[in-house]
LUMDREN-258217 format. One record per atom (N, C-alpha, C): residue number from 1; atom name; x, y, z. Coordinates in steps of 0.05 Angstrom, whole numbers, plus 5000, padded with zeros to 4 digits. Example, Ala and Ser with C-alpha at 12.3 -4.5 7.8 and 13.67 -1.06 7.14 Angstrom:
BEGIN
1,N,5264,4886,5156
1,CA,5246,4910,5156
1,C,5264,4934,5156
2,N,5257,4955,5142
2,CA,5273,4979,5143
2,C,5258,5001,5157
REM end
This chain:
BEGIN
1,N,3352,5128,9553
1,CA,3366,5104,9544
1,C,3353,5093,9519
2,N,3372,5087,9496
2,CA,3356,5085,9474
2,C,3348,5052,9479
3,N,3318,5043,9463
3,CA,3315,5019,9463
3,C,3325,4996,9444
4,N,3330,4967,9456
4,CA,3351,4952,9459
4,C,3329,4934,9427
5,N,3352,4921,9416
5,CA,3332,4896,9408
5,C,3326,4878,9430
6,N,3310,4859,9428
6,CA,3296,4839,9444
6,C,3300,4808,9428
7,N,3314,4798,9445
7,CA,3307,4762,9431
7,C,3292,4745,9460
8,N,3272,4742,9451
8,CA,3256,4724,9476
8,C,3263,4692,9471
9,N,3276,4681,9488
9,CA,3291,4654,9484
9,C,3266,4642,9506
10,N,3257,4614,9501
10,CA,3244,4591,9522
10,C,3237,4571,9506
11,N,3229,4554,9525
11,CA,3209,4532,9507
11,C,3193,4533,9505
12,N,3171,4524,9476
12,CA,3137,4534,9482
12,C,3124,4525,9510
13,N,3103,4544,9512
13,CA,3088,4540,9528
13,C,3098,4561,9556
14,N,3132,4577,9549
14,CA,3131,4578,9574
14,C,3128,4599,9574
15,N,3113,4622,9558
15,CA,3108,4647,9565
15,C,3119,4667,9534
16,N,3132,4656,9524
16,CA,3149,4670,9498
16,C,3139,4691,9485
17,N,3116,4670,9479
17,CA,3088,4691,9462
17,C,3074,4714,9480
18,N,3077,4708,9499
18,CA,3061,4734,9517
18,C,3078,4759,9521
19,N,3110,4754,9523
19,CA,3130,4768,9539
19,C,3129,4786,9506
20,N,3144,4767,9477
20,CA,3134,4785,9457
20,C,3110,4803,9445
21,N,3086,4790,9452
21,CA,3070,4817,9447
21,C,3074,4837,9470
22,N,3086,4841,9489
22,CA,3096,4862,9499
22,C,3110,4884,9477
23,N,3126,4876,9470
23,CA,3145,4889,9449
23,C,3123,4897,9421
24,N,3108,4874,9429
24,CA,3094,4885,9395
24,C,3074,4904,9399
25,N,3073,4911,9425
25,CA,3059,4934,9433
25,C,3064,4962,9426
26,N,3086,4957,9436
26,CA,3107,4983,9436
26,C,3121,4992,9415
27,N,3106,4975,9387
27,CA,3118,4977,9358
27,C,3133,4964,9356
28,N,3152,4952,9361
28,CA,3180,4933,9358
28,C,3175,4928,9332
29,N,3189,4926,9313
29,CA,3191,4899,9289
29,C,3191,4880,9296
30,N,3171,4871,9271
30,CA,3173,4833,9278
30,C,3172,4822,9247
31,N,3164,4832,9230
31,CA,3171,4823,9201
31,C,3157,4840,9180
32,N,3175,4844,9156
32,CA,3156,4868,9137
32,C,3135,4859,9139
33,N,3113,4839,9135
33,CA,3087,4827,9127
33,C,3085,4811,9151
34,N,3077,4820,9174
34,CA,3065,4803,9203
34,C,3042,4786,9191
35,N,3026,4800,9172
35,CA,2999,4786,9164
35,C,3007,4754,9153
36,N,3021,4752,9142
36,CA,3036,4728,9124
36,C,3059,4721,9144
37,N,3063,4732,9154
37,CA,3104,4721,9150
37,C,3101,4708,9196
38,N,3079,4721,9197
38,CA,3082,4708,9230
38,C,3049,4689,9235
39,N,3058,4668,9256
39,CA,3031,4646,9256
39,C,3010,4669,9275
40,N,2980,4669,9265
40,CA,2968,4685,9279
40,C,2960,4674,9301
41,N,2941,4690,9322
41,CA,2937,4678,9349
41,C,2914,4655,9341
42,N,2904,4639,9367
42,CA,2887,4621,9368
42,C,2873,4623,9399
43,N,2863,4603,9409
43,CA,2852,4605,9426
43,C,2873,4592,9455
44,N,2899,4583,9449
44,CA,2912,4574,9459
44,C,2936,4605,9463
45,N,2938,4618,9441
45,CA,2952,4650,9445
45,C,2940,4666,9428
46,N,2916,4675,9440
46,CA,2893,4696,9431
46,C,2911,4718,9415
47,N,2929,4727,9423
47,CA,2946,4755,9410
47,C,2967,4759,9398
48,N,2971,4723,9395
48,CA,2990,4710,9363
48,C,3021,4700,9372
49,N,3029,4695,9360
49,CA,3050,4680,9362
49,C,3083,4697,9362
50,N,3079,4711,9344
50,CA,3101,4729,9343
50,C,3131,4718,9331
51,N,3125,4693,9322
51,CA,3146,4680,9309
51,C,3153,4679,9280
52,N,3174,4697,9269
52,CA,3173,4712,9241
52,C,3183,4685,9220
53,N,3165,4685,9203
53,CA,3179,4655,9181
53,C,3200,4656,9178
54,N,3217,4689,9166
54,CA,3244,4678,9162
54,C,3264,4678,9174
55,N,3257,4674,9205
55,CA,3278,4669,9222
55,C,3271,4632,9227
56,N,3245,4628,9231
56,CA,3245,4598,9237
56,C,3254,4594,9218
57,N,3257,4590,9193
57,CA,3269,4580,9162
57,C,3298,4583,9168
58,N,3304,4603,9181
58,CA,3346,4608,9178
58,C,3345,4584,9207
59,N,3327,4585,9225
59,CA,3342,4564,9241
59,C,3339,4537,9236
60,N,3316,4530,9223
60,CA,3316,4503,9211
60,C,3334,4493,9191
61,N,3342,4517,9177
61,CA,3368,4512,9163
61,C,3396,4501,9177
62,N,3398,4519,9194
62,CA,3416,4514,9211
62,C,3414,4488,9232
63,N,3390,4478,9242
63,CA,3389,4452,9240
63,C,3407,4426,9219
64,N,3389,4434,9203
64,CA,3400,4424,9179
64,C,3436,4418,9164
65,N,3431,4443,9170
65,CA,3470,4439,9166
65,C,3482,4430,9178
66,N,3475,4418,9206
66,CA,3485,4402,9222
66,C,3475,4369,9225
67,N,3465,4368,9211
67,CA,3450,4355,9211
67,C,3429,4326,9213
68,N,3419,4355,9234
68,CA,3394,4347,9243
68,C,3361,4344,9225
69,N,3353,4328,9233
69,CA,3328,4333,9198
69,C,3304,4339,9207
70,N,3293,4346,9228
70,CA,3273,4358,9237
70,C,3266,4386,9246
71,N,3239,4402,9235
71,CA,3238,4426,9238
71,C,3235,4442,9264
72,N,3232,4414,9286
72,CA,3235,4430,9310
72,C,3244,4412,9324
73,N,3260,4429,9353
73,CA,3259,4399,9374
73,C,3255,4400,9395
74,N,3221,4408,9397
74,CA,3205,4390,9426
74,C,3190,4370,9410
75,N,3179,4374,9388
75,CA,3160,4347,9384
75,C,3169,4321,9369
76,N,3199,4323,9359
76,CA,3220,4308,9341
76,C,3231,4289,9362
77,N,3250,4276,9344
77,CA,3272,4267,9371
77,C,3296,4288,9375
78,N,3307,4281,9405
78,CA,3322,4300,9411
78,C,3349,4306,9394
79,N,3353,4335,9398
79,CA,3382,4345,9381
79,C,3408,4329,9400
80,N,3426,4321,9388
80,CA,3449,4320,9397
80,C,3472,4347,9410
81,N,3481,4336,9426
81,CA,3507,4342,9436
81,C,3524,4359,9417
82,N,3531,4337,9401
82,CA,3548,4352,9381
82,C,3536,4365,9362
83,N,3513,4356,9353
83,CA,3496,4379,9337
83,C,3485,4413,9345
84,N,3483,4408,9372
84,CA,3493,4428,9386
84,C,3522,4452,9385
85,N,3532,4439,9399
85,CA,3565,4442,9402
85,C,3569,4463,9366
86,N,3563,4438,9344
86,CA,3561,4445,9312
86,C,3555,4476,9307
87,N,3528,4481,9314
87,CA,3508,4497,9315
87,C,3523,4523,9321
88,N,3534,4526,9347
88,CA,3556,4549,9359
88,C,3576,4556,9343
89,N,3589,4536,9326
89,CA,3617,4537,9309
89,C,3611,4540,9289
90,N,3582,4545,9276
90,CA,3585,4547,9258
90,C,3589,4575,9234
91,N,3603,4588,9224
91,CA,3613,4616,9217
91,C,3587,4625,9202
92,N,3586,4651,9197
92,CA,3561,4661,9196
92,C,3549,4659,9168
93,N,3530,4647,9156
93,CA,3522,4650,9124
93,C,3510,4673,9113
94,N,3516,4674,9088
94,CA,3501,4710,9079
94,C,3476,4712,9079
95,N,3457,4690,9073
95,CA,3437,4700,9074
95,C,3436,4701,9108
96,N,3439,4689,9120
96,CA,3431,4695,9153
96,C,3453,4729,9158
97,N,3464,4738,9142
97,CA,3472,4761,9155
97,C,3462,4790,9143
98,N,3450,4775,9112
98,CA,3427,4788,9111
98,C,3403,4796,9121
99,N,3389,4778,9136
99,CA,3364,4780,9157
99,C,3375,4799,9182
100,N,3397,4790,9184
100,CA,3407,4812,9211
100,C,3403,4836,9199
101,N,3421,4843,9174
101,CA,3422,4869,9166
101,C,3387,4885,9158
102,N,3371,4868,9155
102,CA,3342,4885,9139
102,C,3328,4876,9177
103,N,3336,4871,9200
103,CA,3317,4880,9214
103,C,3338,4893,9225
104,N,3356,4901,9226
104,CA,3372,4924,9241
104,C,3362,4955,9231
105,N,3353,4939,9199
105,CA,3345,4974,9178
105,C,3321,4981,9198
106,N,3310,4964,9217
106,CA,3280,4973,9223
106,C,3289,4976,9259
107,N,3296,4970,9267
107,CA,3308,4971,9292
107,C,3283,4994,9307
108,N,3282,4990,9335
108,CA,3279,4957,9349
108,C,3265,4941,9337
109,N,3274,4912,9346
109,CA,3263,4897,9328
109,C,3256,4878,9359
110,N,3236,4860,9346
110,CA,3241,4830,9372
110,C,3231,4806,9355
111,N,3257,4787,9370
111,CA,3260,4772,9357
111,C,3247,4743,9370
112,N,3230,4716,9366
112,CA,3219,4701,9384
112,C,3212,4672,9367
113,N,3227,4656,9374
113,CA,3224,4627,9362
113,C,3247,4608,9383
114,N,3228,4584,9401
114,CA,3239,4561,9413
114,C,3266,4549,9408
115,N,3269,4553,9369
115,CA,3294,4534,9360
115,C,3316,4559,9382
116,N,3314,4581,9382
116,CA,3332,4600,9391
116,C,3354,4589,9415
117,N,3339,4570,9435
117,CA,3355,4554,9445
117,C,3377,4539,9442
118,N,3374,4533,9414
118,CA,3399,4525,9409
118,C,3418,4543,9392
119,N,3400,4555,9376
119,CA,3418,4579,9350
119,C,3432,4610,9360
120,N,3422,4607,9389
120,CA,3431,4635,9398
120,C,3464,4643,9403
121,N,3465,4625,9405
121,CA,3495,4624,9397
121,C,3516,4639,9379
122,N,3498,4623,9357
122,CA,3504,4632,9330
122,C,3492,4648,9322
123,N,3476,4654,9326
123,CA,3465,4689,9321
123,C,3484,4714,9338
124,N,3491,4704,9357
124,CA,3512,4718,9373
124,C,3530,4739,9356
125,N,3540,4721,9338
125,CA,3567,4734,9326
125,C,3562,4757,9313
126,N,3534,4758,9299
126,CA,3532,4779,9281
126,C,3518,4808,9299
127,N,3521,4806,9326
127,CA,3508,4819,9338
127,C,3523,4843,9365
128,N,3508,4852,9376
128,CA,3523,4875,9388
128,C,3508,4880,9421
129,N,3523,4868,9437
129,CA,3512,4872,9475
129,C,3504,4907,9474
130,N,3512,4924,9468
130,CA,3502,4947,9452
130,C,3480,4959,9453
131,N,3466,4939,9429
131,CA,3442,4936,9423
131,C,3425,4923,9426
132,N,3426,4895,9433
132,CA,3414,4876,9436
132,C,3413,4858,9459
133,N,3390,4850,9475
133,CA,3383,4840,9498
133,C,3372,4809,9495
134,N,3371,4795,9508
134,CA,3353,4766,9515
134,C,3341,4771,9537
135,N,3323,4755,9534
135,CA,3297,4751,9551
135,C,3290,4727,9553
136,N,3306,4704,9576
136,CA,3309,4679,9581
136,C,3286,4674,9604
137,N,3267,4660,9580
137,CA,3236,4652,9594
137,C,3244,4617,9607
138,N,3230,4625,9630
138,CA,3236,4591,9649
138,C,3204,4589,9659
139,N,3196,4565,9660
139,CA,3174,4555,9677
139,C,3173,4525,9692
140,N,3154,4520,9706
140,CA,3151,4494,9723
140,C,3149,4476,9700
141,N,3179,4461,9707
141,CA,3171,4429,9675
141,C,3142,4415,9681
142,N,3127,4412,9711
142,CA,3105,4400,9698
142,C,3084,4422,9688
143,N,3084,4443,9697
143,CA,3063,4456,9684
143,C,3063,4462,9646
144,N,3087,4457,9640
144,CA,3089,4464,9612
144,C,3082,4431,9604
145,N,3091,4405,9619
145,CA,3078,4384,9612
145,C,3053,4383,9609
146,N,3040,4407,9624
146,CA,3008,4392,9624
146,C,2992,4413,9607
147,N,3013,4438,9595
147,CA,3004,4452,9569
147,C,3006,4432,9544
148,N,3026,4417,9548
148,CA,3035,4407,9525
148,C,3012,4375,9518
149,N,3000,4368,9544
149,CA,2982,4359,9543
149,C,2957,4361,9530
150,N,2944,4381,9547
150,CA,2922,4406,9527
150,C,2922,4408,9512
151,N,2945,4411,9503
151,CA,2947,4414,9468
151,C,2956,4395,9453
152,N,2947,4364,9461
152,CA,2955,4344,9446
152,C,2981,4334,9439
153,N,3010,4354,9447
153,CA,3027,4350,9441
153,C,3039,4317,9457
154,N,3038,4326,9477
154,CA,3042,4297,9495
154,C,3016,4279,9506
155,N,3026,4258,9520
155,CA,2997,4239,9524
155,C,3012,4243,9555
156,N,2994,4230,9582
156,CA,2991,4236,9605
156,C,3004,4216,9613
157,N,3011,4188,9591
157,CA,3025,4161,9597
157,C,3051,4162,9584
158,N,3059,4186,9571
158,CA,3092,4195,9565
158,C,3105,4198,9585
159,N,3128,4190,9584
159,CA,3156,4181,9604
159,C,3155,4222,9621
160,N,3154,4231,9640
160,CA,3158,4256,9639
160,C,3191,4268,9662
161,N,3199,4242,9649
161,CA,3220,4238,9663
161,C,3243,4253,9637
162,N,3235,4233,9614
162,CA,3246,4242,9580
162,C,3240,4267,9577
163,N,3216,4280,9585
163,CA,3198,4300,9574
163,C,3216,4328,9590
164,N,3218,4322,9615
164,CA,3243,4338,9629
164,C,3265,4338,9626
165,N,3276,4320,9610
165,CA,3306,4328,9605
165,C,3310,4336,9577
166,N,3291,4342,9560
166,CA,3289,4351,9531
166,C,3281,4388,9536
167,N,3268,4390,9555
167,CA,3261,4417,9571
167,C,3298,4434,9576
168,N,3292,4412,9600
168,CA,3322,4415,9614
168,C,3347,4425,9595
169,N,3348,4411,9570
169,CA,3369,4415,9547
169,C,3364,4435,9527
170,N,3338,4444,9527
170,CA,3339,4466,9508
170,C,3343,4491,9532
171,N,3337,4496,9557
171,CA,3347,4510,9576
171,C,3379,4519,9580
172,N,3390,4503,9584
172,CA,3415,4496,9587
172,C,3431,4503,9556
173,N,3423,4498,9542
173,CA,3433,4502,9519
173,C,3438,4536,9521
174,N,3416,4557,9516
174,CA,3410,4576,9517
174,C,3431,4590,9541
175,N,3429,4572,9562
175,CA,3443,4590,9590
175,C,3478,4588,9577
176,N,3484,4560,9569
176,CA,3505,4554,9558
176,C,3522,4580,9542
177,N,3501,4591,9511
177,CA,3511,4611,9501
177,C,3505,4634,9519
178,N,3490,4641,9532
178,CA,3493,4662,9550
178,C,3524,4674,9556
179,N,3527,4652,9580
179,CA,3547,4646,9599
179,C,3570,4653,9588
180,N,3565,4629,9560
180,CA,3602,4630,9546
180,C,3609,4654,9526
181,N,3585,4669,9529
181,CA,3590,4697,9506
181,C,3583,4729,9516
182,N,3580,4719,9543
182,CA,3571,4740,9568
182,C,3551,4760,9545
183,N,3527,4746,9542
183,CA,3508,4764,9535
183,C,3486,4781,9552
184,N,3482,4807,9548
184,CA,3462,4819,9565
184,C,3434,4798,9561
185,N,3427,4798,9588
185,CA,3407,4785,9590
185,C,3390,4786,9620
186,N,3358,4777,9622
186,CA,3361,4775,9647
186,C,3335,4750,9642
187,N,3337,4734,9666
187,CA,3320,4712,9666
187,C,3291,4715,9680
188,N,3265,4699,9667
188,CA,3238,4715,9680
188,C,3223,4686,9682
189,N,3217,4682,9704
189,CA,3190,4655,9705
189,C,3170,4666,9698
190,N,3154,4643,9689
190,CA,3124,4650,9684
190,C,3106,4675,9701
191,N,3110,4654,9732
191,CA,3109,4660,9755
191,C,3110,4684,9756
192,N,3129,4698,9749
192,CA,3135,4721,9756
192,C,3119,4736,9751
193,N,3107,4739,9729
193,CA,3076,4753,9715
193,C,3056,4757,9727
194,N,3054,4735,9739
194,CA,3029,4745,9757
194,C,3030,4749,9788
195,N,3049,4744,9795
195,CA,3063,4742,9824
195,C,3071,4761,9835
196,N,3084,4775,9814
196,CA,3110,4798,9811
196,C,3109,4807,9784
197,N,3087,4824,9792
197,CA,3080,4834,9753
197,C,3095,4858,9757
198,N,3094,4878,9784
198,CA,3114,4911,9780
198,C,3137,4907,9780
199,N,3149,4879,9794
199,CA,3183,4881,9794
199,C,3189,4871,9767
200,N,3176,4856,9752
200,CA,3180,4845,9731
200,C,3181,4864,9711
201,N,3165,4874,9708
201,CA,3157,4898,9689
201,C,3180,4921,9686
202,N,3188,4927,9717
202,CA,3214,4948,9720
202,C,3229,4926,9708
203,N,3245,4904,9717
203,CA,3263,4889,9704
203,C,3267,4893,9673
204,N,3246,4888,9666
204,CA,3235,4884,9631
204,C,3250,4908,9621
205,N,3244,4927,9636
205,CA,3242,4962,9626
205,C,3274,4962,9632
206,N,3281,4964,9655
206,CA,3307,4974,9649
206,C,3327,4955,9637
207,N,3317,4925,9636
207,CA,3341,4912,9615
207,C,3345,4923,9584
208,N,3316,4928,9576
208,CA,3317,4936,9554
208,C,3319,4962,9543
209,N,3303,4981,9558
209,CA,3307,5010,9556
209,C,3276,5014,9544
210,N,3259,5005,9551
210,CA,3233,5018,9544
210,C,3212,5017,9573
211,N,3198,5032,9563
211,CA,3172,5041,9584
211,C,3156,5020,9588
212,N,3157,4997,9607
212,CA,3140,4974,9618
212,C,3129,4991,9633
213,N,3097,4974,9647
213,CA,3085,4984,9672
213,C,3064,4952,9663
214,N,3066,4941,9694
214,CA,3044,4929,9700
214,C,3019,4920,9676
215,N,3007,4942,9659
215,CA,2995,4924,9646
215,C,2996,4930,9625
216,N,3026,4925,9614
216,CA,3040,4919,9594
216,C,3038,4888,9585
217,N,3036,4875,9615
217,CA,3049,4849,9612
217,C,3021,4829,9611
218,N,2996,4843,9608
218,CA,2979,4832,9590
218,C,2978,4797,9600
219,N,2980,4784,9621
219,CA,2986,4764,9638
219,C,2951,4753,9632
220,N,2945,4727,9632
220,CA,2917,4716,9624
220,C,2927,4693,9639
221,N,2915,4690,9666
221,CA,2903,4658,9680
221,C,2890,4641,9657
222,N,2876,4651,9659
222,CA,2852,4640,9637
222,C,2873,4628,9617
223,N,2886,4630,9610
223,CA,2905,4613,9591
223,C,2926,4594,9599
224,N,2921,4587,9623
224,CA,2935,4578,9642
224,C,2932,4542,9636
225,N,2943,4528,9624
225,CA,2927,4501,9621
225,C,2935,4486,9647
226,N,2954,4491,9668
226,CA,2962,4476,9688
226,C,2940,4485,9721
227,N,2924,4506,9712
227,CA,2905,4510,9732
227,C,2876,4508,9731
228,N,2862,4501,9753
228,CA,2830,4499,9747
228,C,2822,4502,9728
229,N,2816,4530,9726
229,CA,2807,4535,9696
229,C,2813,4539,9687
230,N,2831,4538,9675
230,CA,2857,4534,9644
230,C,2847,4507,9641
231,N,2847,4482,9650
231,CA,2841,4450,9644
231,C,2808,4455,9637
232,N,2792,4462,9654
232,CA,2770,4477,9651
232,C,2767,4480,9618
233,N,2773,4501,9613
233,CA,2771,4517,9589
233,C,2776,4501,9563
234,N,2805,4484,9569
234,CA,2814,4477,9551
234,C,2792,4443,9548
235,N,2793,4434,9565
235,CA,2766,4401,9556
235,C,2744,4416,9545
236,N,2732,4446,9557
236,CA,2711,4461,9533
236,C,2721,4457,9503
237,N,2739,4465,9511
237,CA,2753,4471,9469
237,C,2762,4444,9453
238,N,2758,4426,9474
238,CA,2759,4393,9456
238,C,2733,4383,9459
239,N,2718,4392,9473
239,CA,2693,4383,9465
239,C,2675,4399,9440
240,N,2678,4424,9439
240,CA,2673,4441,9424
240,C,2684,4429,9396
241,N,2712,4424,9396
241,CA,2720,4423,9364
241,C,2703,4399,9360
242,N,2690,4373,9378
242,CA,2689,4352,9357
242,C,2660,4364,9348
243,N,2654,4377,9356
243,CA,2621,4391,9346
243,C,2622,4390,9317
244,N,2595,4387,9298
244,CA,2598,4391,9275
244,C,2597,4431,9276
245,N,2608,4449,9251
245,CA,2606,4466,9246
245,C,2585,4486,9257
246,N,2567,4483,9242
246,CA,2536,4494,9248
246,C,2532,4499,9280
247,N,2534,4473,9290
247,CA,2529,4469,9321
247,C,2545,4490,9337
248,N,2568,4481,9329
248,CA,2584,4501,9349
248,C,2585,4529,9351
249,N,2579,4532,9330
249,CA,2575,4568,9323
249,C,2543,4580,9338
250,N,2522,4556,9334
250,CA,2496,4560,9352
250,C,2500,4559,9386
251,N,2519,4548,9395
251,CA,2524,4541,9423
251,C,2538,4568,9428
252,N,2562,4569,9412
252,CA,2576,4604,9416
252,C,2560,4624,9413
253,N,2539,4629,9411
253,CA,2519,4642,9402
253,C,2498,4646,9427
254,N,2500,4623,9444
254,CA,2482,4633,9467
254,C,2500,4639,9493
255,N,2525,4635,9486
255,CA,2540,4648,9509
255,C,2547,4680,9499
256,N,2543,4696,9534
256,CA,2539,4724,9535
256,C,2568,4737,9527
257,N,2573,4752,9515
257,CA,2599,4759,9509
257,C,2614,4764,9527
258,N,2609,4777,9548
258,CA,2625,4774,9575
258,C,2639,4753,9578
259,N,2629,4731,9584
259,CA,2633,4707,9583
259,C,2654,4693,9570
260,N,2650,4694,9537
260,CA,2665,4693,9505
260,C,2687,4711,9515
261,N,2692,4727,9516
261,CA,2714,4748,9523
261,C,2732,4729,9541
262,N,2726,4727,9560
262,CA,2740,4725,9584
262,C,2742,4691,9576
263,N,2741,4676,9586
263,CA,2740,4651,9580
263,C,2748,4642,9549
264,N,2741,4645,9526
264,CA,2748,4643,9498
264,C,2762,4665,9483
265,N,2786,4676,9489
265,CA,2797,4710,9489
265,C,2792,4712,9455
266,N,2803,4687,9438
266,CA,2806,4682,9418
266,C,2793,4681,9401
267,N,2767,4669,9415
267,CA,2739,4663,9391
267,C,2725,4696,9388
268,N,2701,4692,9372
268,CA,2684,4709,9366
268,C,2660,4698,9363
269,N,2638,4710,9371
269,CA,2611,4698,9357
269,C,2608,4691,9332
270,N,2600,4673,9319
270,CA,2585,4668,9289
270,C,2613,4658,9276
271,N,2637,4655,9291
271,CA,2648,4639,9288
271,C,2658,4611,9285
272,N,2663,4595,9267
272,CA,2653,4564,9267
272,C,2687,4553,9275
273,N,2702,4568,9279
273,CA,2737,4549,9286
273,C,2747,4568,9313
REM end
């Protein structure tokens, strides 16, 4: 079975970046110049992000033309209804059917950015059930609340009532074009990764048509901000940053690399960020 393109649809935090370096394993395209054109990893996604500039650029556009005036929307205020609705109807532009055409020249390709929740729609049209698969990432709304915490995005005294239905809507959005354009697809919890890493893995494999196994899926607790040590790890890494320079690189320096590995996947010794 030949292999499929890949669009990994979720909201951050809920796995996106992990499920794509799967694919980027296995060679997939992700942009002529990954070095430049995609955000690299950190200590929050040690093995990068996988989100190609000029697809976030065509969907911010597409924001835009509807418009909406912010470059994303979990940390903005929320998209509309009809800006939504907009988004689906809207007929396809050349440069966006250009980007289709120069990663089809490279095929398989995988494709991975949050706005996708709402643009998948519209990316729909120029595309082929054929060829091309989704990969509709879901997780526990509070555990992505309390990523989104960790990472400064939200405070612990935000409404998480608001915070769930802005979740809830970029979900639904996504299931929405699914549904109404009967696209191949199959849906994966976080959960599933580490719970159900072989059924997951076969899932992965035969939606798409490539060779998964178990530890493909490269699954890290340790990056976990909603458990022990994921909260653990992560108050290390805010205490660490307010360190001056010098310091912190002498403190990383007496921890055993075993240790640095496993716990800090991201850092290196003699490292100062």
């Amino acid at each position: 079975m030949a292999r499929k393109n890949v669009i990994v649809v979720g909201v951050p935090r809920s796995g996106t970046s992990m499920t794509s370096y799967i694919f980027v394993n296995k060679h997939y395209f992700v942009a002529y110049d990954p070095e430049h054109d995609t955000h690299k990893g950190d200590e929050n996604n040690p093995t990068g992000y996988w989100e190609a500039r000029p697809l976030i650029e065509a969907n911010v556009s597409l924001f835009k033309s509807v418009g909406y005036p912010h470059h994303n929307t979990w940390l903005f205020s929320p998209i509309s209804d009809d800006q939504i609705a907009r988004i689906s109807q809207t007929k396809g532009m050349d440069p966006h059917k250009e980007l289709i055409k120069s990663y089809n020249a490279n095929a398989p390709w995988i494709w991975k950015d949050p706005r996708l929740c709402y643009t998948l729609g519209y990316w729909w049209q120029f595309l082929s059930p054929a060829s091309t698969v989704v990969l509709l990432l879901t997780r526990d709304i509070d555990q992505v609340f309390q990523s989104f915490v960790r990472l400064g995005w939200r405070s612990t005294t935000d409404c998480r009532a608001e915070f769930a239905s802005r979740i809830h809507s970029h979900i639904a959005a996504a299931k929405d074009s699914i549904d109404r354009l009967h696209i191949p697809h199959i849906v994966l919890d976080y959960e599933d990764f580490k719970k159900r890493p072989e059924e997951t893995a076969r899932k992965i494999s035969e939606c798409c048509g490539v060779d998964i196994e178990r530890h493909d899926l490269k699954f890290n607790d340790i990056l976990n901000h909603s458990k022990g040590t994921g909260k653990l790890v992560a108050h290390m890494e805010k205490f660490a940053s307010i360190l001056p320079a010098r310091l912190r690189t002498f403190a990383k320096n007496l921890v055993p690399n075993s240790l640095l590995a496993k716990y800090f996947p991201g850092r290196k010794k003699g490292s100062s960020d």
